[in-house]
N, C-alpha and C positions, 0 to 999 in steps of 0.2 A: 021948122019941122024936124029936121036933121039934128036940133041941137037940143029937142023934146025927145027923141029915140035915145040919144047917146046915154044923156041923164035920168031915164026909166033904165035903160040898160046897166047904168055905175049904178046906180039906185039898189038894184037887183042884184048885183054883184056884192055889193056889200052888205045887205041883210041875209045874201048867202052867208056871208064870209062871217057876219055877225051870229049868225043859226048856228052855226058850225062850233064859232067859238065856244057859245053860249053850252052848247051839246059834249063838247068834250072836258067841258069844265066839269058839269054836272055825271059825267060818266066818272071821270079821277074821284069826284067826291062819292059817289058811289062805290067803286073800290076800295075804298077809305073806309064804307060806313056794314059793308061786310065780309071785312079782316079783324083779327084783333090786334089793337099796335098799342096793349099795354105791355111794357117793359118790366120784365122783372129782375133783371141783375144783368150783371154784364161775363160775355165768354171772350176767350181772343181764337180768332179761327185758323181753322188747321188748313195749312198750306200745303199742296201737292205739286212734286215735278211729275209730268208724263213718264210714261204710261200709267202713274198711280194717280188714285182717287180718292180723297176725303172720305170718311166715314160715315154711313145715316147719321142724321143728327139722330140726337137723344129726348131730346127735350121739345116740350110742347105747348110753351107760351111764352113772346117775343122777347130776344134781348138785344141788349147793346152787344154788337159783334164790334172787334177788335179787330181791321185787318191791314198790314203794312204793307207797301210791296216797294224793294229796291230797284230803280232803274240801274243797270251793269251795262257797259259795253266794251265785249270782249270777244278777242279770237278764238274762236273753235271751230273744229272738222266738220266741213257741210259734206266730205268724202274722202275716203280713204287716205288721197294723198291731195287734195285740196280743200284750203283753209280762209275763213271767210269772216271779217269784224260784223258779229251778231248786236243788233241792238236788243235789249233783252228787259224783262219783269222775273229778276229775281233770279238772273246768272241761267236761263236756258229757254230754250227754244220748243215748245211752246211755251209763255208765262205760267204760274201758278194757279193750281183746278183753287178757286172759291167756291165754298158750298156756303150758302145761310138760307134761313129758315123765309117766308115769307111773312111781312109782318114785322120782322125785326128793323133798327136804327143799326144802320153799317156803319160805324166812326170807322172813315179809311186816312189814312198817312200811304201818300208819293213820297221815295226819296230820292231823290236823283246822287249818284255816289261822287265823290269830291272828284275823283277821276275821270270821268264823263266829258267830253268833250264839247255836247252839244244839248240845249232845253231839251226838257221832254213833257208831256199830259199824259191824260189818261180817259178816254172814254169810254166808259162801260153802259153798254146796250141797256143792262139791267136797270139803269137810273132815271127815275123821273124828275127833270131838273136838267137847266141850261147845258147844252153839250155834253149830257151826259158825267160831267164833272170836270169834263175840260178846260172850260173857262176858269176855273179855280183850280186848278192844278197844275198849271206852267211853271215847272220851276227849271233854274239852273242849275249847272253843277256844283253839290255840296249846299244846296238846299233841300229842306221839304216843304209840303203843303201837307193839308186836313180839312177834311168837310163831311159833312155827312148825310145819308139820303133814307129813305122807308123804302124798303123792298116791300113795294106796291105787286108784284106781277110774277107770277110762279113762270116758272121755265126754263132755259136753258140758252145762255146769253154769251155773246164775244165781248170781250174788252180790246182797246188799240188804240195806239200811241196815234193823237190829232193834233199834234206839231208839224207846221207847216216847212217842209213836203209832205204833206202827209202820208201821202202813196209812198213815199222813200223809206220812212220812219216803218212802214208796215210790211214794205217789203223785207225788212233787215231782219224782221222776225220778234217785231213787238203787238203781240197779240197771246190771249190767254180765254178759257171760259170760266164763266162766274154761273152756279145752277140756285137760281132759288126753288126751293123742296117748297108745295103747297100745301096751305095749313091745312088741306081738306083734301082726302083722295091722293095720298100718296104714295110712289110706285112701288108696288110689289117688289117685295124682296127676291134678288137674285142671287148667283152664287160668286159671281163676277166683276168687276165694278173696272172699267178699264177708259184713259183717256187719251184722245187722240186729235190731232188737227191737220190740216192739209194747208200749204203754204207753197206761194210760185215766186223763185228765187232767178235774178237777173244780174251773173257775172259779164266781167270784159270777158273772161274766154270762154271755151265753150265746156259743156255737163265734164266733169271729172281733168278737168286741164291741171296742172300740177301746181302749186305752189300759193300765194293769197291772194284772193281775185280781190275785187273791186266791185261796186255797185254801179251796173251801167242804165241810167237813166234813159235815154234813147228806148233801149228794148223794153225797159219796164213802159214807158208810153207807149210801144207800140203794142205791149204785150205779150214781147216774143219772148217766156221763158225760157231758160236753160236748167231750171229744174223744178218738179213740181216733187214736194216730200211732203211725207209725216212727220209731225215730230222734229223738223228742221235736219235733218241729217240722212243721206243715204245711205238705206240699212238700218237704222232706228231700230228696226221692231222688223229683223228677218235673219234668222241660223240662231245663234245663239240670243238673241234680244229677241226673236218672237213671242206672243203671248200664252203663256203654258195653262191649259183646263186640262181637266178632266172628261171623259164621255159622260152624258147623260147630263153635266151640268148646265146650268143659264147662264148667259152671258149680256150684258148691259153696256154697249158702247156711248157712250158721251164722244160728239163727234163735231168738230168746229171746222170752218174755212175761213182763216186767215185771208188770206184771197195773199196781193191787195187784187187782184185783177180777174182769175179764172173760177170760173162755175166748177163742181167737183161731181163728177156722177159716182156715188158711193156706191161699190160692192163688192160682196166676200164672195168668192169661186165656191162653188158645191156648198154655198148655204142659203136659203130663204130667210130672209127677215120676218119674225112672228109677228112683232109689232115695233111702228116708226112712228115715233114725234115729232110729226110736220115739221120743219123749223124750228124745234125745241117747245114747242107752244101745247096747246090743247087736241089741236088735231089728229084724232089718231088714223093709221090707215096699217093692214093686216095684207100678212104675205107679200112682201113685195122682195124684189129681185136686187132692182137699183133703184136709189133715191140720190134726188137734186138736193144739193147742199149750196147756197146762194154764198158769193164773197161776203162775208159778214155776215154769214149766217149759221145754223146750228143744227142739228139734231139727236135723239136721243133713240137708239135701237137695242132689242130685247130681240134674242134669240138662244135657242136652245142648240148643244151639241151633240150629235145622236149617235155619229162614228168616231173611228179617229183617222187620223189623218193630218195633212199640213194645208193650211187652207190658208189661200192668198187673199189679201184686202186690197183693193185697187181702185185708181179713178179710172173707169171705164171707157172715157178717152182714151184710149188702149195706148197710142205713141206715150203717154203720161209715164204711165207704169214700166212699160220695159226698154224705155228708151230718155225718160228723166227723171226716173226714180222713185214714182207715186205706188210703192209697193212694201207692203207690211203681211205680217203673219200671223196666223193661227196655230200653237200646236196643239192636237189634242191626241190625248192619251188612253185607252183602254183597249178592248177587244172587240174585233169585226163583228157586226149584226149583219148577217145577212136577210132579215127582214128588212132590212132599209137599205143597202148595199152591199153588192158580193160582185168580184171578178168571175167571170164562166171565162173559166180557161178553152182555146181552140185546141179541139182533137189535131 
C-alpha cells in the first residue's frame, strides 16, 4: 500500500514537472511568435561608463548588435585615501550601460585582458540560454569568447561575473546593466537619462582605513559590509560629481543592485517617484517614496524636478548612507516656486 502512495505521488510529481516544462516551452515560443526577430543589418553598440547612458535607439526593426566588453582588473579609489584591486567590465565600477532593442541577435565577444590574473564569465539576466552565457564564456587571461542570444524580454537587466567564488567575483565590482528598449510601448521621453548601481564592498580594514585593502571573505559570508556605494566609489556622484538638471525637468534613473549580498531601499530626500519599474519589468506602480531593489535586481524611475535644490539619493537603511557611503546627489538648478515650496521664516 505504502509503495502505491509513493509512486501515485512520483507519478504526480512528475507530470507536474512535465506540465511545467511543457508550459514554459510553449510560453518562449510564444514570445518568439509576437516579436519581430527579422534582422536587418548589423549596428555595434554604444557603450556607457556611469553616470552616462546610451542613447534611445533610433531604429525600428531588429539587428545584429555588436557588443564587446573587456574583463580589466585594476587599482582604483573606493575613497579618498583608500585604494582597492576592482574586478571590472571595461576598466570601472559599475560595467558598461548596454542598451539593445528587443528583438534583436546580440553577437557579444568577453575579453579577459592578458594581464588578468584570474578566469572570468559573464552572466547577463537579459539571456535566454544556459547560465545566461556563462557556461560559454569562461575564458582565461588573454583570451576571448563569443556567442550570441535574441533579446527575447524588454526590461531592465544586471549582468555578473559567475566564476567560481562567485559572490568574490561580484563583490570586487563585476556587475553592470544591460536595458532591452520594447519593440511596443516604449518609454516616454525624458529630459534626463542617468545611471546608477549600488554595490556592498567587504575590506580587511574598516570603511575609509588608509592604504590598499583586501577582500575579506569572512565578512562578505557573513554579510558584514564595510561599504555599501554607488558607482563603486565613495562620493561618486556628491559636490562636484552630483547629478546636474535643471527645474522643471524629468529625470529617468536606470538603477541596479550589484548586491552580491544587501537588499537596497532606494530613495531620493524631498522627491516622490512619479513612476517605478518594478524590477525593471512591466510593472508599474505611481508615487512612491522608497522602492526595494533586490541583489540582482533592477529598476527603472521617472521623476520630475519641480524646485531646486540638492537632493540626496540614499539606501534608506539609513546606517548605509551616512556611515558606509550609500549616498549620491541631485543638483538642481533654477528659481524657488513657492507654490510647491517656500521657507516661512520665524518672526
Amino acid at each position: 500500500m505504502k509503495k502505491t502512495i509513493l509512486t501515485l505521488l512520483l507519478a504526480g510529481t512528475m507530470a507536474t514537472m512535465f506540465t511545467a516544462c511543457r508550459t514554459n516551452t510553449d510560453t518562449s515560443s510564444g514570445a518568439m511568435s509576437n516579436i519581430d526577430t527579422t534582422t536587418t543589418g548589423t549596428v555595434n553598440a554604444e557603450l556607457t561608463d556611469a553616470p552616462n547612458v546610451p542613447k534611445p535607439l533610433t531604429y525600428t526593426s531588429p539587428k545584429r548588435v555588436m557588443v564587446t566588453l573587456e574583463v580589466i582588473e585594476k587599482v582604483m579609489r573606493i575613497a579618498d585615501s583608500t585604494e582597492y584591486t576592482f574586478w571590472t567590465f571595461g576598466g570601472s565600477v559599475p560595467g558598461k550601460f548596454i542598451r539593445v532593442r528587443q528583438g534583436d541577435m546580440v553577437d557579444f565577444t568577453l575579453k579577459n585582458m592578458p594581464d588578468s590574473k584570474l578566469p572570468h564569465n559573464i552572466d547577463l539576466h537579459a539571456v535566454t540560454g544556459p547560465g545566461g552565457g556563462a557556461t560559454v564564456t569562461n575564458v582565461a587571461p588573454g583570451y576571448d569568447a563569443r556567442f550570441q542570444f535574441r533579446a527575447l524580454n524588454p526590461g531592465l537587466y544586471i549582468y555578473h561575473c559567475a566564476t567560481g567564488p562567485v559572490g568574490m567575483h561580484i563583490a570586487n565590482g563585476m556587475y553592470g546593466l544591460i536595458y532591452v528598449e520594447p519593440q511596443h510601448n516604449p518609454l516616454p521621453k525624458v529630459d534626463h537619462e542617468f545611471y546608477l548601481m549600488q554595490g556592498d564592498f567587504y575590506t580587511k580594514g574598516k570603511f575609509e582605513a588608509k592604504g590598499l585593502q583586501e577582500f575579506d571573505m569572512d565578512k562578505a559570508i557573513d554579510e558584514k559590509a564595510d561599504y555599501v556605494l554607488f558607482n563603486g566609489r565613495v562620493n561618486a556622484l556628491t559636490g562636484p560629481n552630483s547629478l546636474k538638471v535643471k527645474q522643471g525637468e524629468t529625470v529617468r534613473l536606470f538603477v541596479g543592485n550589484g548586491g552580491p549580498n544587501l537588499v537596497s531601499s532606494f530613495h531620493v530626500i524631498g522627491e516622490i517617484f512619479n513612476t517605478v519599474r518594478v524590477e525593471g519589468g512591466d510593472l508599474v506602480n505611481h508615487n512612491v517614496q522608497t522602492t526595494l531593489i533586490p541583489a540582482g535586481g533592477a529598476t527603472v524611475i521617472d521623476m520630475k524636478m519641480e524646485v531646486p535644490g540638492h537632493y540626496h539619493i540614499v539606501d534608506h537603511s539609513i546606517f548605509r548612507a551616512f556611515n558606509k557611503g550609500a549616498i549620491a546627489q541631485i543638483k538642481v538648478e533654477g528659481k524657488n516656486d513657492p507654490n510647491v515650496f517656500m521657507n516661512l521664516k520665524k518672526k
